[in-house]
PQR file of N, CA, C, O and H, with PARSE charges and radii, in Angstrom:
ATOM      1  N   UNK A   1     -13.252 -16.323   6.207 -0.4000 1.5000
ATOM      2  CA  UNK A   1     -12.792 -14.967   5.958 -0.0000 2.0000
ATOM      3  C   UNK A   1     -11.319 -15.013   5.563  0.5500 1.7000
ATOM      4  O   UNK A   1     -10.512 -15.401   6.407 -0.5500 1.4000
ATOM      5  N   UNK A   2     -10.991 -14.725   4.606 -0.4000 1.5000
ATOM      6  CA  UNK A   2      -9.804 -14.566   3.844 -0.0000 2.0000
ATOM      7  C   UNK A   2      -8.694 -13.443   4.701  0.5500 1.7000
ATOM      8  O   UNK A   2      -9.245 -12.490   5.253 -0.5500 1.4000
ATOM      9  H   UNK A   2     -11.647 -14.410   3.921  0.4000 1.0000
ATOM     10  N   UNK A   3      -7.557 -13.522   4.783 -0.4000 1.5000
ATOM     11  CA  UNK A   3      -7.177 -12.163   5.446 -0.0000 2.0000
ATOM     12  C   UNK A   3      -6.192 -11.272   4.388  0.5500 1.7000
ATOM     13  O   UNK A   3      -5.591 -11.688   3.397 -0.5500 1.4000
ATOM     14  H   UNK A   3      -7.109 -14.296   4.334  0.4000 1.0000
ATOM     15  N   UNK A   4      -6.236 -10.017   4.900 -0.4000 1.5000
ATOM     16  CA  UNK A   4      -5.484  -8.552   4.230 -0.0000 2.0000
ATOM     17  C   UNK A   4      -4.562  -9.009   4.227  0.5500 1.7000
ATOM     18  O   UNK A   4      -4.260  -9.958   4.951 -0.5500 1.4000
ATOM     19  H   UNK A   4      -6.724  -9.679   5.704  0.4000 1.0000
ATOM     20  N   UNK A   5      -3.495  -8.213   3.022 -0.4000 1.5000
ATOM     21  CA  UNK A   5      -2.119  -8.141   2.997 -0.0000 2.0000
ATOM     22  C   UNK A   5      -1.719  -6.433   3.118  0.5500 1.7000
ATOM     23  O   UNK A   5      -2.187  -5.549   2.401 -0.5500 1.4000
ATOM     24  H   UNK A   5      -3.740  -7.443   2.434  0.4000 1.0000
ATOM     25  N   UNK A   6      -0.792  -6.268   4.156 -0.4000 1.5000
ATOM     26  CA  UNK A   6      -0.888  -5.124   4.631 -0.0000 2.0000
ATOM     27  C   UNK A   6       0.468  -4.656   4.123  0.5500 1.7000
ATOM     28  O   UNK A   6       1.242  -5.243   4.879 -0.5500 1.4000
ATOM     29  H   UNK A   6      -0.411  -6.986   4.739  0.4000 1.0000
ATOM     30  N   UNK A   7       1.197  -3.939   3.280 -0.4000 1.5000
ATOM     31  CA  UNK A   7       2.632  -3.465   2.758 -0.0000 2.0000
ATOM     32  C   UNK A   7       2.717  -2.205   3.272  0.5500 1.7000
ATOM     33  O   UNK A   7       1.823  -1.368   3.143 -0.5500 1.4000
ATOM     34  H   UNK A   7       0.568  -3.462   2.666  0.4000 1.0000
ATOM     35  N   UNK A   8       4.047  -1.974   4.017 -0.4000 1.5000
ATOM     36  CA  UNK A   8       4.431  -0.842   4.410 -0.0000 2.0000
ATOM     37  C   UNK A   8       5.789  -0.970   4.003  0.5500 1.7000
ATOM     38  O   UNK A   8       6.544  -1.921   3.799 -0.5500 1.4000
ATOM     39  H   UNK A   8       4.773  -2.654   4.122  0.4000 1.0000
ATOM     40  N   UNK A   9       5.926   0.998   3.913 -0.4000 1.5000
ATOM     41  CA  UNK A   9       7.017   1.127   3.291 -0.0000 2.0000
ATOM     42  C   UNK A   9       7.181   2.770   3.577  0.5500 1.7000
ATOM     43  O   UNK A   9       6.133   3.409   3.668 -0.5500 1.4000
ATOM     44  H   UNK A   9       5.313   1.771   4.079  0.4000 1.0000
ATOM     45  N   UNK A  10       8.543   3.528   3.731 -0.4000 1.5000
ATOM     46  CA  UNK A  10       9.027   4.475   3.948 -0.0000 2.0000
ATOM     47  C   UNK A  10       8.476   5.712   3.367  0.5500 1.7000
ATOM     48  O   UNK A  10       8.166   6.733   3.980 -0.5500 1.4000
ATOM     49  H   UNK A  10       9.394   3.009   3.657  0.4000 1.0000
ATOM     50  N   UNK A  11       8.353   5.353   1.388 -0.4000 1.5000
ATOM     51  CA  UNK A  11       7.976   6.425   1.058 -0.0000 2.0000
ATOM     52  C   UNK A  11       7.354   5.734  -0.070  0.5500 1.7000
ATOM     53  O   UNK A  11       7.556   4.634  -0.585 -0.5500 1.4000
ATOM     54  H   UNK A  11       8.605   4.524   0.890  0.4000 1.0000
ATOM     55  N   UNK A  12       6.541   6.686  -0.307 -0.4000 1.5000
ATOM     56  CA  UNK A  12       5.746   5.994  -1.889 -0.0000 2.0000
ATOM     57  C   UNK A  12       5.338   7.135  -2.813  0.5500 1.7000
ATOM     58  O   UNK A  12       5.359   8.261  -2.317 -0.5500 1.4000
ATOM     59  H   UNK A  12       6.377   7.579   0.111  0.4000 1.0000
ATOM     60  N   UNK A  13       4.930   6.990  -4.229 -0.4000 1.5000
ATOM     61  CA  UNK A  13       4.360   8.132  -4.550 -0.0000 2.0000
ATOM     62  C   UNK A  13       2.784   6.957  -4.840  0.5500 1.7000
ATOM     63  O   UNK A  13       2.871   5.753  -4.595 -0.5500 1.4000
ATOM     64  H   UNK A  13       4.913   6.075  -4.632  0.4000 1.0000
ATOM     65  N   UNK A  14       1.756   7.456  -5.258 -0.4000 1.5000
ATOM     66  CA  UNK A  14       0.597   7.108  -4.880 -0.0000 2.0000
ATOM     67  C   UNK A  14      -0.221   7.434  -6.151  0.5500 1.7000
ATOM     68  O   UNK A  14      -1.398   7.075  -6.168 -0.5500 1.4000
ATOM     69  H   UNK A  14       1.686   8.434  -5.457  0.4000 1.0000
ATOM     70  N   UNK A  15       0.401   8.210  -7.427 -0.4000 1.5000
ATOM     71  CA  UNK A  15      -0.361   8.807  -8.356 -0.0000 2.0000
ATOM     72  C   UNK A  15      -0.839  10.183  -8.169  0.5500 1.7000
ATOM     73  O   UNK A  15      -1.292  10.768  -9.152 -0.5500 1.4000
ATOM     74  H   UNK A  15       1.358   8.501  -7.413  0.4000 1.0000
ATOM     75  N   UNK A  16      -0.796  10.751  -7.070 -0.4000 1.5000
ATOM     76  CA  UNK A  16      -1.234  12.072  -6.381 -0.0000 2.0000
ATOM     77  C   UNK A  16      -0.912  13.174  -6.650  0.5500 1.7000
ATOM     78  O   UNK A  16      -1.785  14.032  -6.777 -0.5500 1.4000
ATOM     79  H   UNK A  16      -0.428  10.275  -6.271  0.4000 1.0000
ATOM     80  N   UNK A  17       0.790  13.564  -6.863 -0.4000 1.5000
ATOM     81  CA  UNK A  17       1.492  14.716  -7.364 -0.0000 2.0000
ATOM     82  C   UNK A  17       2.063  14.427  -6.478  0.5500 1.7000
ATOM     83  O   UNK A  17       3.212  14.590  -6.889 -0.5500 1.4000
ATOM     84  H   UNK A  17       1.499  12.866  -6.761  0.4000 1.0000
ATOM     85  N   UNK A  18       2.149  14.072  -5.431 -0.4000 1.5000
ATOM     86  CA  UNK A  18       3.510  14.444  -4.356 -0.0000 2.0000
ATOM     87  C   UNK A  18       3.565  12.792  -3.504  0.5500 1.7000
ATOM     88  O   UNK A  18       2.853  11.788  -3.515 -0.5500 1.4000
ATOM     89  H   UNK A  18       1.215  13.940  -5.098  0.4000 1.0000
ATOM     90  N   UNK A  19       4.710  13.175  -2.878 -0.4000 1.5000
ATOM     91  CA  UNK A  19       5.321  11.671  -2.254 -0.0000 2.0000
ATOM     92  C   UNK A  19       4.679  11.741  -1.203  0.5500 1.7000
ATOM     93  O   UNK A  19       4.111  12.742  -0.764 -0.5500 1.4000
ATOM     94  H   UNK A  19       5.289  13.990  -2.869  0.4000 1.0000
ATOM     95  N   UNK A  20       4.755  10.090  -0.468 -0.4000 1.5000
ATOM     96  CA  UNK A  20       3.909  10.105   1.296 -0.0000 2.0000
ATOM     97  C   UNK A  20       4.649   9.473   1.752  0.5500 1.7000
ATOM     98  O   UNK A  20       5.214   8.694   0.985 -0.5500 1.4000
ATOM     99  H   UNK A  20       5.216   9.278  -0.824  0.4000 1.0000
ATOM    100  N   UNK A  21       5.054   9.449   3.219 -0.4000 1.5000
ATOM    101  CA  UNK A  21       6.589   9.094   3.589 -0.0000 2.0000
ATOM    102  C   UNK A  21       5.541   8.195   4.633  0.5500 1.7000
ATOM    103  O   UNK A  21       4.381   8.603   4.595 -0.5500 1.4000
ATOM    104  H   UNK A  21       4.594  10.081   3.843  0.4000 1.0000
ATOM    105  N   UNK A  22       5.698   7.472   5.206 -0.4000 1.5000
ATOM    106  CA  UNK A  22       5.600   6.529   6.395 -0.0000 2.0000
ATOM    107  C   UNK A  22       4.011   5.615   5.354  0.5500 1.7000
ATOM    108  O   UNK A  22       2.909   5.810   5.866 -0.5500 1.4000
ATOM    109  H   UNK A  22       6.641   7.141   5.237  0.4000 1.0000
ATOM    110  N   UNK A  23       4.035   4.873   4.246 -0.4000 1.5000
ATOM    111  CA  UNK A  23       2.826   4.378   3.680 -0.0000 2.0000
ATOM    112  C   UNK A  23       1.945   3.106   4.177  0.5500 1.7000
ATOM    113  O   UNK A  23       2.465   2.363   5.009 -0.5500 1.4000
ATOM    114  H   UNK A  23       4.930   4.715   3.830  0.4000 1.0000
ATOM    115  N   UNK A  24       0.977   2.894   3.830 -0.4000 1.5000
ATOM    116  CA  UNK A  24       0.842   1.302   3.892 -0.0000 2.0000
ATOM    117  C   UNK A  24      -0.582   1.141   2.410  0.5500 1.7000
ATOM    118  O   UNK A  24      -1.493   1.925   2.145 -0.5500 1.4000
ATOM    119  H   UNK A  24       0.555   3.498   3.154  0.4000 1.0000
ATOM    120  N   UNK A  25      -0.329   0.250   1.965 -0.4000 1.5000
ATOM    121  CA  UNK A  25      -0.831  -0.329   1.152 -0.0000 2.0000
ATOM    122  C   UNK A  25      -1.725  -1.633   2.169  0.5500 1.7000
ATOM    123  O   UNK A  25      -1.321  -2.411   3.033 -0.5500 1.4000
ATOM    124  H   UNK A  25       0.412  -0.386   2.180  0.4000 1.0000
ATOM    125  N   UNK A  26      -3.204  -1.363   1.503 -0.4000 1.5000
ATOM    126  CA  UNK A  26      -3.925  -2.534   2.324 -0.0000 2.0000
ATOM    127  C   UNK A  26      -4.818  -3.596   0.999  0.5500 1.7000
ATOM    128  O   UNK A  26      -5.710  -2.932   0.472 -0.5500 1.4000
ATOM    129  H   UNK A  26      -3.533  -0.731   0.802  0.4000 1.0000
ATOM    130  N   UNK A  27      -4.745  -4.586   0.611 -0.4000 1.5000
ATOM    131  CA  UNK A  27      -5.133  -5.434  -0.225 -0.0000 2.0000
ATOM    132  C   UNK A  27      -6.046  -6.590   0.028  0.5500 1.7000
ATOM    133  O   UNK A  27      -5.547  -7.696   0.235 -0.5500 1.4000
ATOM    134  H   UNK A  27      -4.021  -5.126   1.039  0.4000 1.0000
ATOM    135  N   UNK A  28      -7.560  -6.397   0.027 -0.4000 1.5000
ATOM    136  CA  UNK A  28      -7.985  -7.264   0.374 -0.0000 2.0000
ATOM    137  C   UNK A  28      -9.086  -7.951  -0.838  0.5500 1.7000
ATOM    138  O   UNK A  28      -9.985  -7.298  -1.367 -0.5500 1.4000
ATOM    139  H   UNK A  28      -7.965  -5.498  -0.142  0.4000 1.0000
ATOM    140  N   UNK A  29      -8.782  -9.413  -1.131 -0.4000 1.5000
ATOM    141  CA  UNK A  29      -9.533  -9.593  -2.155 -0.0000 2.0000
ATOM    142  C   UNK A  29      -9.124  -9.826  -3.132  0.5500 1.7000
ATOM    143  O   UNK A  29      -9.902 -10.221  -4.001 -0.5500 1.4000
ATOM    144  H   UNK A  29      -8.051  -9.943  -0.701  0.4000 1.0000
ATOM    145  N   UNK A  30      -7.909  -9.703  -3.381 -0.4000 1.5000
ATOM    146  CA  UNK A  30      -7.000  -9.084  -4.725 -0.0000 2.0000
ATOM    147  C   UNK A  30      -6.844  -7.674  -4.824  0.5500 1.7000
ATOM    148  O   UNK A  30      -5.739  -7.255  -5.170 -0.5500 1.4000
ATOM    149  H   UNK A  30      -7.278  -9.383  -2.676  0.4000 1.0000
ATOM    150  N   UNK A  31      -8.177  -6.501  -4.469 -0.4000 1.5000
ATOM    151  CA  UNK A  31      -8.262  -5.160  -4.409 -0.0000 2.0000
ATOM    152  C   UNK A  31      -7.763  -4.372  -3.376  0.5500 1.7000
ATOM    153  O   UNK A  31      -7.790  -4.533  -2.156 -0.5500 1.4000
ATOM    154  H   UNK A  31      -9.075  -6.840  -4.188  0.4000 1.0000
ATOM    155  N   UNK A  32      -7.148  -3.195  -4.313 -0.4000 1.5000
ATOM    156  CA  UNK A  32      -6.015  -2.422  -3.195 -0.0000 2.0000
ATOM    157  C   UNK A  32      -7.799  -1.683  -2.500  0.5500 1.7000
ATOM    158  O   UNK A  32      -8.789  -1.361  -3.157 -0.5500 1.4000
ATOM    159  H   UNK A  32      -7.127  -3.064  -5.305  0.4000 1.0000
ATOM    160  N   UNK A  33      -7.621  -1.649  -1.297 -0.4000 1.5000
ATOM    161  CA  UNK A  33      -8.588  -1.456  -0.287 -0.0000 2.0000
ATOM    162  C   UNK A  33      -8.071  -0.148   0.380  0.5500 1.7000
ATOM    163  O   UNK A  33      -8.873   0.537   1.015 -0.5500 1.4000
ATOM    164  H   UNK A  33      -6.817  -1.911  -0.763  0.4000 1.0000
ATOM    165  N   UNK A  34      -6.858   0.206   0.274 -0.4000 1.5000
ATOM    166  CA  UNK A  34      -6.340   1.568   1.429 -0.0000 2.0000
ATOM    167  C   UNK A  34      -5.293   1.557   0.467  0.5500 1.7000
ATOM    168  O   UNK A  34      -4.948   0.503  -0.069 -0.5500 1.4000
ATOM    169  H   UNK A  34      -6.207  -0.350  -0.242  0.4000 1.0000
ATOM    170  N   UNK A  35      -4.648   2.885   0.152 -0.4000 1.5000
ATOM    171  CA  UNK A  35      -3.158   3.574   0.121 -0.0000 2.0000
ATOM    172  C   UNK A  35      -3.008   4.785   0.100  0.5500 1.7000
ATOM    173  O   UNK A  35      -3.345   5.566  -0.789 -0.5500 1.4000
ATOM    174  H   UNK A  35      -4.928   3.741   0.587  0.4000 1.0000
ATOM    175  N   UNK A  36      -2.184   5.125   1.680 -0.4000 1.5000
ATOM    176  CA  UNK A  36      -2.148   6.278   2.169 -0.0000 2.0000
ATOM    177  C   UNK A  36      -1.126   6.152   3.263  0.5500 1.7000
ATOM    178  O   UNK A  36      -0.482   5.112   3.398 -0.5500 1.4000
ATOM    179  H   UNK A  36      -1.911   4.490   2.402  0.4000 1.0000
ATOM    180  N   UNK A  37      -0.963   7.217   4.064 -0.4000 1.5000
ATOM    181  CA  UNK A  37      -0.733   7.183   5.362 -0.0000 2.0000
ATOM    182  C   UNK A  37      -1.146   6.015   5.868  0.5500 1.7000
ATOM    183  O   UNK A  37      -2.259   5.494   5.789 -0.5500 1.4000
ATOM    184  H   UNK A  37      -1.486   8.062   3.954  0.4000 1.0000
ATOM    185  N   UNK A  38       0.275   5.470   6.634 -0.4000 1.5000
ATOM    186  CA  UNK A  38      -0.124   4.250   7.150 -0.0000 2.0000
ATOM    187  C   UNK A  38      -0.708   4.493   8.711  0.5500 1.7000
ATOM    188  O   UNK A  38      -1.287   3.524   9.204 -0.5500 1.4000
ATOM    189  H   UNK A  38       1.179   5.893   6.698  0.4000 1.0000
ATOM    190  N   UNK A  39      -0.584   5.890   9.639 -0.4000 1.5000
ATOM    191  CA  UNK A  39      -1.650   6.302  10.667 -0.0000 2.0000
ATOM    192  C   UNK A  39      -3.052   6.022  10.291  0.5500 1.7000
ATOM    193  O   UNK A  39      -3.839   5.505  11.084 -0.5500 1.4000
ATOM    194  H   UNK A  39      -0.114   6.676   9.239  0.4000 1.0000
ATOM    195  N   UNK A  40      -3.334   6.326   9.210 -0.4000 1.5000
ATOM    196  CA  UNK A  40      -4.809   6.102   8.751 -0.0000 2.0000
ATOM    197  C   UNK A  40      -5.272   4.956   8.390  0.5500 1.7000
ATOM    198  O   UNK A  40      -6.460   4.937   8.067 -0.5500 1.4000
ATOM    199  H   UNK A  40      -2.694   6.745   8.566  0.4000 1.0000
ATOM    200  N   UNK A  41      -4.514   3.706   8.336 -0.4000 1.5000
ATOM    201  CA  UNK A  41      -4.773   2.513   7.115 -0.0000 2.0000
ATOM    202  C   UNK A  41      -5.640   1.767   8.425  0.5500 1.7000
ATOM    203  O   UNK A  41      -5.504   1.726   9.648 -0.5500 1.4000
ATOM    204  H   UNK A  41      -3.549   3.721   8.598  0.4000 1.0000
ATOM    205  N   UNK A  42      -6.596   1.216   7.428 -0.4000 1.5000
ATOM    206  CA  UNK A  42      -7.614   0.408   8.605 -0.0000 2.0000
ATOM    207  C   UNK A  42      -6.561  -0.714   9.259  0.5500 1.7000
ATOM    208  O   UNK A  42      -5.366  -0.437   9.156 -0.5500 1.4000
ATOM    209  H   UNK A  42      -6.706   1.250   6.434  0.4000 1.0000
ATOM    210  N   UNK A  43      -6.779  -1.457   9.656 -0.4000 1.5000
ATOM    211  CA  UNK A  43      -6.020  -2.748  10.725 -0.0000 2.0000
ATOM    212  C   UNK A  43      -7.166  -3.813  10.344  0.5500 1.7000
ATOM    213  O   UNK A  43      -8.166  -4.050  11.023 -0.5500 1.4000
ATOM    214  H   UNK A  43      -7.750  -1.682   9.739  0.4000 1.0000
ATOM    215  N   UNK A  44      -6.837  -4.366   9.201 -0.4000 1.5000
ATOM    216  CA  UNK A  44      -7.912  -5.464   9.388 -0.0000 2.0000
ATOM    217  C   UNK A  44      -7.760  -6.662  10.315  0.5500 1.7000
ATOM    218  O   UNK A  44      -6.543  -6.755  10.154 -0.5500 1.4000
ATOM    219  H   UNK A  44      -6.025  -4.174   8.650  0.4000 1.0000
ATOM    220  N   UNK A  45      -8.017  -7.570  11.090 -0.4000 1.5000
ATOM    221  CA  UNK A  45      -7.993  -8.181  12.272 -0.0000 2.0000
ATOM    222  C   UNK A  45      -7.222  -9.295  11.564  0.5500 1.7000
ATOM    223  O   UNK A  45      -6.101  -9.445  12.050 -0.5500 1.4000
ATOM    224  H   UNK A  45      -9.006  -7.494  11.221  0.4000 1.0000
ATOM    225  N   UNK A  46      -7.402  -9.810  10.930 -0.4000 1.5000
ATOM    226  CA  UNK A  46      -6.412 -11.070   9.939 -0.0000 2.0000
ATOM    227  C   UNK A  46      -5.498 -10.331   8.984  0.5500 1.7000
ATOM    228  O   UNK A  46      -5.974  -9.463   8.252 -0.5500 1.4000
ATOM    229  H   UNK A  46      -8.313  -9.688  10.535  0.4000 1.0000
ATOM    230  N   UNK A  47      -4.285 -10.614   8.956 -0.4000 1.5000
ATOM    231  CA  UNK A  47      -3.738  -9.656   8.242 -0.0000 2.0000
ATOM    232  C   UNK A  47      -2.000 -10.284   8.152  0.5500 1.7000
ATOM    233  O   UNK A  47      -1.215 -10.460   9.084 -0.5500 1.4000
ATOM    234  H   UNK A  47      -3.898 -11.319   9.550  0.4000 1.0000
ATOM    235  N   UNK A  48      -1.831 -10.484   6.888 -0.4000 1.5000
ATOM    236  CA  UNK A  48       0.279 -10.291   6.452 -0.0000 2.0000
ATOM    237  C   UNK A  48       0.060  -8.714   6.177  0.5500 1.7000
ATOM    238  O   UNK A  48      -0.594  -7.833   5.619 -0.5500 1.4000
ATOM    239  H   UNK A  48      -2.469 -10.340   6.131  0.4000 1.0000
ATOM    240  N   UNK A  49       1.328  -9.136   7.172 -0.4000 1.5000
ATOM    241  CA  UNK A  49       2.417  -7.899   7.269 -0.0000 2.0000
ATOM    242  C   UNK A  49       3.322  -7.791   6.094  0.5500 1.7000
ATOM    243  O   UNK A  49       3.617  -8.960   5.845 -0.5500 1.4000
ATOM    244  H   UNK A  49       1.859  -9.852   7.625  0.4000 1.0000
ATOM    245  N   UNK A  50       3.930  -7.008   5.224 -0.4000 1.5000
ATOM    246  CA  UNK A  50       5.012  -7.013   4.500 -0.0000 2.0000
ATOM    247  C   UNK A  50       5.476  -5.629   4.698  0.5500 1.7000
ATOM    248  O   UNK A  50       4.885  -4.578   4.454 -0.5500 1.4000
ATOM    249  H   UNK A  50       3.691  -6.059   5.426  0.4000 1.0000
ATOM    250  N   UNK A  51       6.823  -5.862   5.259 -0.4000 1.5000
ATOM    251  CA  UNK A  51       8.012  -4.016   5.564 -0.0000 2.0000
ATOM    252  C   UNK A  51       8.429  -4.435   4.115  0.5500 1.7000
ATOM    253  O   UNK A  51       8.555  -5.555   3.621 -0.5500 1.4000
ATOM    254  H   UNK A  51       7.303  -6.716   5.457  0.4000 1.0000
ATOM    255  N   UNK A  52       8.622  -3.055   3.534 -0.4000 1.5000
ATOM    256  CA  UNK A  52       9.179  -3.168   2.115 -0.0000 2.0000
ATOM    257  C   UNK A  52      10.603  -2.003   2.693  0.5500 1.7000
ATOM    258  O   UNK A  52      10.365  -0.961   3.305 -0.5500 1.4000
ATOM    259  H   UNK A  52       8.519  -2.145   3.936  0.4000 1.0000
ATOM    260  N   UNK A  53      11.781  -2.390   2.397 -0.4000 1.5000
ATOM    261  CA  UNK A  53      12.666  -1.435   2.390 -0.0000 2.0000
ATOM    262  C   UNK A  53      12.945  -0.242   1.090  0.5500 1.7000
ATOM    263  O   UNK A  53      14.037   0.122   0.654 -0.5500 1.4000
ATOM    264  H   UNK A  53      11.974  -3.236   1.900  0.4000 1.0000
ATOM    265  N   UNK A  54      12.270  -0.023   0.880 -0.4000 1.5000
ATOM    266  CA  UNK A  54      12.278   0.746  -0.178 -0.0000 2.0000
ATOM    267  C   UNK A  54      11.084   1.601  -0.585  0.5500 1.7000
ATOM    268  O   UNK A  54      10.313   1.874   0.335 -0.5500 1.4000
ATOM    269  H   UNK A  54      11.383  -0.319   1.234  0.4000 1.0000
ATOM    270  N   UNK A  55      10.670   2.270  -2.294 -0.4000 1.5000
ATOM    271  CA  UNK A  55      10.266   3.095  -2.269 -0.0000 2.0000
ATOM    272  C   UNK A  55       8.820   2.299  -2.946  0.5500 1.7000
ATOM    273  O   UNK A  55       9.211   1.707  -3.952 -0.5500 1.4000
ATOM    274  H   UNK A  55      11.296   2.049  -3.041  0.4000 1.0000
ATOM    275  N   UNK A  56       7.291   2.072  -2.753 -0.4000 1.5000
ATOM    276  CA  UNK A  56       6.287   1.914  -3.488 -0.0000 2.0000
ATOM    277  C   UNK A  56       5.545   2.889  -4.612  0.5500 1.7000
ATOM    278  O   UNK A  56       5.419   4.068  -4.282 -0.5500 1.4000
ATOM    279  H   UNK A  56       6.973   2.552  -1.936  0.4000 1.0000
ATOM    280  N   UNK A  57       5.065   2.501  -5.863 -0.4000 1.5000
ATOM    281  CA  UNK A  57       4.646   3.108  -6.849 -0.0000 2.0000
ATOM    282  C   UNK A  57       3.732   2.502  -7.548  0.5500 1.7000
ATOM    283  O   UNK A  57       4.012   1.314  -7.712 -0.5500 1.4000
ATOM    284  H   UNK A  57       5.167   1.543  -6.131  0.4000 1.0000
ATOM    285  N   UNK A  58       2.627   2.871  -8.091 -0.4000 1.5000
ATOM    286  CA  UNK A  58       1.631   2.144  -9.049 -0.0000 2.0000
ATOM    287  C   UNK A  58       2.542   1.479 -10.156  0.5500 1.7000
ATOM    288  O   UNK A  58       3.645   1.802 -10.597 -0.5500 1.4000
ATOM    289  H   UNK A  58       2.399   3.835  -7.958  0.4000 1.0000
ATOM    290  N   UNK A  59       1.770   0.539 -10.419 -0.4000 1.5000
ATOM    291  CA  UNK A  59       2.697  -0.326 -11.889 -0.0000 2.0000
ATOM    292  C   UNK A  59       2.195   0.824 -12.580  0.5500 1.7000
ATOM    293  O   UNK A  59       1.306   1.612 -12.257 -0.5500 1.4000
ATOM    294  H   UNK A  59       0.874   0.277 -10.061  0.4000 1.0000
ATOM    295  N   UNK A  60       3.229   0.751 -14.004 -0.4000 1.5000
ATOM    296  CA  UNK A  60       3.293   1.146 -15.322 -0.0000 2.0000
ATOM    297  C   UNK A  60       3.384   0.642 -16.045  0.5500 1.7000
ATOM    298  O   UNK A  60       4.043  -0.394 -15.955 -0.5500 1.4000
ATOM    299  H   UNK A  60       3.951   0.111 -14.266  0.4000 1.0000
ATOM    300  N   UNK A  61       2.733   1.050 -17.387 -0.4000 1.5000
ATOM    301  CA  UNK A  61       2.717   0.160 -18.153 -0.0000 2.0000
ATOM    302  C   UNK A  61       2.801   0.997 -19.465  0.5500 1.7000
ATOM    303  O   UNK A  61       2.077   1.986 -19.579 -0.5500 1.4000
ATOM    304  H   UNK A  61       2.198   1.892 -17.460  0.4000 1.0000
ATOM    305  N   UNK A  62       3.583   0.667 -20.369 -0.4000 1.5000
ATOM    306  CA  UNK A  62       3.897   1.595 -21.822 -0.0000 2.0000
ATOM    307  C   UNK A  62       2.483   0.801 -22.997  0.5500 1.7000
ATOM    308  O   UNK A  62       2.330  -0.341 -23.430 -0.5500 1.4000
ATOM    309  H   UNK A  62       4.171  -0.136 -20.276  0.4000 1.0000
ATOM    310  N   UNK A  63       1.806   1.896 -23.133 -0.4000 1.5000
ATOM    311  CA  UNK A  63       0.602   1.563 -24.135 -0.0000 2.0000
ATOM    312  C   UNK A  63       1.001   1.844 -25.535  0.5500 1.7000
ATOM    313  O   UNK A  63       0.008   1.960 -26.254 -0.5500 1.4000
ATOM    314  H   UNK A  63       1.930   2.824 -22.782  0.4000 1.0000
ATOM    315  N   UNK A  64       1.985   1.973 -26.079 -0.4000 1.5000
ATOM    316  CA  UNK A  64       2.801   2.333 -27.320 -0.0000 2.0000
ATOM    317  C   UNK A  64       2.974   1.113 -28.116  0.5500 1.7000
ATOM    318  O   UNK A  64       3.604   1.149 -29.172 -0.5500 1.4000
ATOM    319  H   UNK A  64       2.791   1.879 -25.495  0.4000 1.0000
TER
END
């Protein structure tokens, strides 16, 4: 069993319309698996931790 990479971070925007302040990003597989509220983010039992000091955002990418 491979384990999660779990990223938390203060504030993020998420693609949603509005910002989420306390986040966690959960990645298992290569695939983002959770991003939300990090109260809500599953706890997978194997798991990196990463505190990000700063703000998280979906990549972008200019299709032009």
């Amino acid at each position: 069993m491979s384990s999660a990479l779990v990223v938390r971070a203060p504030l993020a925007w998420l693609g949603t319309g509005s910002l989420v302040r306390d986040v966690a990003v959960v990645v298992e597989r290569g695939l983002v698996a959770y991003a939300g509220p990090a109260a809500a983010a599953p706890e997978p039992a194997e798991r990196e931790e990463l505190d990000v000091d700063g703000f998280l955002r979906p990549a972008v990418a200019d299709r032009h």
